[in-house]
N, C-alpha and C positions, 0 to 999 in steps of 0.2 A: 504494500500500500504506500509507503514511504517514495516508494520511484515512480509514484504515479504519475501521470500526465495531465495536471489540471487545467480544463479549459479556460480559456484568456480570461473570460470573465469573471470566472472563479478565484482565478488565481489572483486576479487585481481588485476585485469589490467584499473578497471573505473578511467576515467580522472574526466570527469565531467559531471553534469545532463543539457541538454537542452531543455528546453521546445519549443514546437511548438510555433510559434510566429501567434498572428493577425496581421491584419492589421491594422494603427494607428486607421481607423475611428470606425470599429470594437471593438477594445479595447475600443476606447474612449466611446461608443456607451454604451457599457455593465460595462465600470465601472473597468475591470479586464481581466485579462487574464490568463483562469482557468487553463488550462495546467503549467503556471508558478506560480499558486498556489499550483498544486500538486507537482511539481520539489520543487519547495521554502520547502514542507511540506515534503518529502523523503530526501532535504537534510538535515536539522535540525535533521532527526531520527538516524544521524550518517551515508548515504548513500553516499553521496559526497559533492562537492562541486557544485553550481549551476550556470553556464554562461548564465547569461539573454540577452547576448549581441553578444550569437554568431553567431545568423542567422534573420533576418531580412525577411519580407515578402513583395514583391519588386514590387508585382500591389495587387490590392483588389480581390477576387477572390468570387465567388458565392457561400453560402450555398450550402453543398455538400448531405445535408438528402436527396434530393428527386433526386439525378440525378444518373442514371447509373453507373454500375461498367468503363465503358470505357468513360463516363461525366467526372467521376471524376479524371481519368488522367490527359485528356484534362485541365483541371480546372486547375489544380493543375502545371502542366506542367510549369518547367522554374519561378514557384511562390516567390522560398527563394534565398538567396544569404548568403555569409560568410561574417561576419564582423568583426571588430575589427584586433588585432595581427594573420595573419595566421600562425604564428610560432608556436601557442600554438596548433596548429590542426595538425602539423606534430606528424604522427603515436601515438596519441592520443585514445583510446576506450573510444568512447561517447554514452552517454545514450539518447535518446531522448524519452521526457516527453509526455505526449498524454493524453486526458482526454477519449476518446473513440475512437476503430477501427473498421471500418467497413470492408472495402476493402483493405486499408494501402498506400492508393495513395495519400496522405498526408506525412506519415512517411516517404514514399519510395521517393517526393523528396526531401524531407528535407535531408535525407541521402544521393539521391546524390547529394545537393549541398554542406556535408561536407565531401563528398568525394572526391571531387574536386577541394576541401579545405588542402586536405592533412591527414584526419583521417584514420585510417587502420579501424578501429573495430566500427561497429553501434550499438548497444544494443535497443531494446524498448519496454518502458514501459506504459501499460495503465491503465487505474483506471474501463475502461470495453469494452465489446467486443457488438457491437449493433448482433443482429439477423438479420442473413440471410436466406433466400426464400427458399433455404434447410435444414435447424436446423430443430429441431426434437422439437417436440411442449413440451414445460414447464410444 
């Protein structure tokens, strides 16, 4: 992820990397919270700065492997909230950190809840893309 190739507008207008947030028990559970190791690790490579603090996951929500593309909205649905200074999210382009996408009903609300927040520009980034029921065999 570190040698990625960020596109021009990315690379010139990014405020700052946010990682997808756990939930506390989640985190506490596993120790870490991998999405904010890969932001932590993109921004050290010179990509940005990293806000650990700017979204918050606001009930616990069910592993998302096994459940439907339209489970996982529901799931996911009303999950994040904006924290901290909403000043610093006024017209802002943020990056949000992802360890993997599947569907993006994760990313999409994290997004809107920094949209909501006041960010113009979403960016995201993942470290990989799970297979879907249509891809074309390996």
């Amino acid at each position: 992820m570190a040698r990625l190739n960020w596109p021009g507008d990315v690379k010139e207008e990014r405020t700052a990397l946010i990682p997808v947030p756990l939930s506390k028990d989640r985190e506490r559970s596993r120790g870490f919270n991998q999405s904010e190791r890969l932001a932590v690790g993109l921004g050290a490579s010179g990509a940005t700065t990293v806000w650990r603090d700017a979204l918050i996951r606001t009930h616990f929500t069910s592993s998302q492997t096994r459940l439907t593309p339209e489970e996982r909205l529901r799931n996911v649905s009303g999950a994040f909230r904006v924290t901290g200074d909403p000043a610093r999210l006024r017209g802002a382009h943020l990056v949000l950190v992802d360890d993997v996408v599947t569907t993006a009903a994760t990313l999409n609300a994290c997004a809107a809840a920094l949209f909501a927040g006041g960010a113009r520009i979403i960016s995201y980034v993942t470290f990989g893309r799970a297979r879907l029921p249509g891809d074309a065999p390996s």
